[in-house]
N, C-alpha and C positions, 0 to 999 in steps of 0.2 A: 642473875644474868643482867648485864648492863644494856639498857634499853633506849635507844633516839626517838626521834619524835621529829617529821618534815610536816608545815604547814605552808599553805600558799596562799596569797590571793591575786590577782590581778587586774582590779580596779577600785577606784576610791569609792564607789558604790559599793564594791562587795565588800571593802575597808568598814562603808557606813555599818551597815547591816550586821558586822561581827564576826563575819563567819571565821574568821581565824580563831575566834574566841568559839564558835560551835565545833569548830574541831579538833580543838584542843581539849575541850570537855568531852566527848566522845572517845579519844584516846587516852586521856586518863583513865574511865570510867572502863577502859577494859583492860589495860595493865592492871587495874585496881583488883580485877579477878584474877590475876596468874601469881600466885604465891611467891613466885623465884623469880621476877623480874624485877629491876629497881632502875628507876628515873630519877637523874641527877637535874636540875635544872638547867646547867651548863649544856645538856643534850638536849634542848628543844630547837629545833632550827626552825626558822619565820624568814618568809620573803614576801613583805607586805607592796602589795603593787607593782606584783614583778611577774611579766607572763609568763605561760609554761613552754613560751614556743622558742627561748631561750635557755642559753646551759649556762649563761654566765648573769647568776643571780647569786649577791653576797652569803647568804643564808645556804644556798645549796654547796658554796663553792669551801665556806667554814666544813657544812657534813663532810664533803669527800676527803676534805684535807683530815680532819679527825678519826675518819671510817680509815683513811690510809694507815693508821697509828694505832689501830685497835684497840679507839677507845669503847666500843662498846660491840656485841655483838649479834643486836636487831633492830631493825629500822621499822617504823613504825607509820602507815599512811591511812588518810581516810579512801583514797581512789588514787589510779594510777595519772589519772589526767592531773592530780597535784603534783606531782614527782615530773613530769613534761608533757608537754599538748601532743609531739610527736612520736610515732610508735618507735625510729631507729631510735632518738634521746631515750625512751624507757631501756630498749635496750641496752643502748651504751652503759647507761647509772648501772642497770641491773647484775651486766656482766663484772663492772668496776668492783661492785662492793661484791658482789662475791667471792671472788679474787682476795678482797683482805679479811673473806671471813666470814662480813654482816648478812644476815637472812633479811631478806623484803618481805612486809607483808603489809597488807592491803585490806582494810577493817572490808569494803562492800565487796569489795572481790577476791577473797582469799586464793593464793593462789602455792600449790605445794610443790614437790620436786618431779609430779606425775607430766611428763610430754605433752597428754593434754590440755592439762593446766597452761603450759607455757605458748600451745598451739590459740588455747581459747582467749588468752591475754592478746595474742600478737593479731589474733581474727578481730578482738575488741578493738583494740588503737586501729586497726586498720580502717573499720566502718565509721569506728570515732574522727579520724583526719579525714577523709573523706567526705563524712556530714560537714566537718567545719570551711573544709575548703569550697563546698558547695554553698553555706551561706553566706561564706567572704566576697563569692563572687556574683551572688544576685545581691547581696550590700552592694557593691561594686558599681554595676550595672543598674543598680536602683538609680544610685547618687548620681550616674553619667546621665541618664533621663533626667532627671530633676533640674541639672545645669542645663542641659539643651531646652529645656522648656521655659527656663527662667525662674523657676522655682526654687532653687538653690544656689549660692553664689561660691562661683567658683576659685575662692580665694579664701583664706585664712588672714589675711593681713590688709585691711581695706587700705584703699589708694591715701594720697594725705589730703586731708581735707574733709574726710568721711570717717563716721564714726558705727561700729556694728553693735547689738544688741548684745548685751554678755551674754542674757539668758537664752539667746537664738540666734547667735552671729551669724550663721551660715543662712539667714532668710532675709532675700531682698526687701521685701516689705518693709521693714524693721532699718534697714540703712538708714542712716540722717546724716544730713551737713557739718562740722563742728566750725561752727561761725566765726571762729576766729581766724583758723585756717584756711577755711573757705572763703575772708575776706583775701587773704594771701595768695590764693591761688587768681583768685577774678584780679588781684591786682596785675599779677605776672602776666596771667591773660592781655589787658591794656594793655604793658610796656611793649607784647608782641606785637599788636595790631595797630599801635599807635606811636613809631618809632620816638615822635617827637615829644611824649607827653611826658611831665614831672618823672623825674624818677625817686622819688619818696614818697614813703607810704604817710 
């Protein structure tokens, strides 16, 4: 049996950390028991820093085209939130490949052709989008406090003349002058208030 392989990550932290690389050893390691399955290298899909709250990720979008052509016929995951963050996207994938064939399975949540299985999946993404969209929106609400109090600044791209922190751009504190430009700017300022004075810097 010809066997795929979807791995995810979605940020350069999880990037750090390897986990594409822990979950790719975990699904080897149990193809490694099924006798009559065989992984081709060309069937491993990766979508390194690519969220799952998206359908259009290079790595997923090769699986479908390939899953369309029957080149293989089981797909292979550690959890369904690699495959997409939202529960209609699991569905969508789920009903596509089935369609040309491939079986979904899910190393932490296996999940078979019994109703409840499919019931306990779609209860899972439910409580799962729900938690996520709950701590999006006290993030949210965190960072809108944070600006109203002055504690966070509410821009990404400081004014010209100013320079932000790499390691904590977003903290006022940490703002500084870039002196060159800030002689540019106190120059401009003069020309305004002092219609008549040099105009060369």
């Amino acid at each position: 049996m010809e066997v795929a392989l979807y791995v995810r990550v979605s940020t350069n932290r999880q990037q750090q950390q390897q986990t594409i690389e822990q979950q790719l050893a975990r699904l080897r390691e149990h193809i490694a028991m099924q006798p009559d399955w065989h992984l081709a290298d060309d069937h491993i899909y990766r979508d390194d820093g690519y969220s799952g709250a998206k359908l259009n990720r290079p790595g997923l979008d090769r699986l479908r085209d390939r899953a369309a052509l029957g080149a293989f016929e089981r797909l292979l995951l550690t959890a369904p939130d690699r495959f997409a963050r939202h529960y209609v996207h699991q569905m969508v994938l789920l009903e596509e490949l089935t369609q040309h064939g491939c079986h979904v399975e899910f190393l932490e949540r296996p999940m078979s052709d019994d109703p409840h299985d499919h019931l306990l999946l779609q209860i899972r993404g439910a409580v799962a989008e729900y938690e996520r969209t709950r701590i999006a929106d006290r993030m949210r609400r965190g960072r809108q406090a944070k600006v109203r109090s002055g504690l966070l600044l509410p821009w990404t791209v400081p004014p010209y003349g100013s320079l932000l922190d790499p390691e904590c751009p977003r903290d006022p504190s940490r703002l500084r002058l870039d002196p060159v430009k800030a002689a540019v700017v106190t120059q401009i300022f003069a020309w305004y208030t002092e219609p008549q004075a040099p105009t060369t810097l």
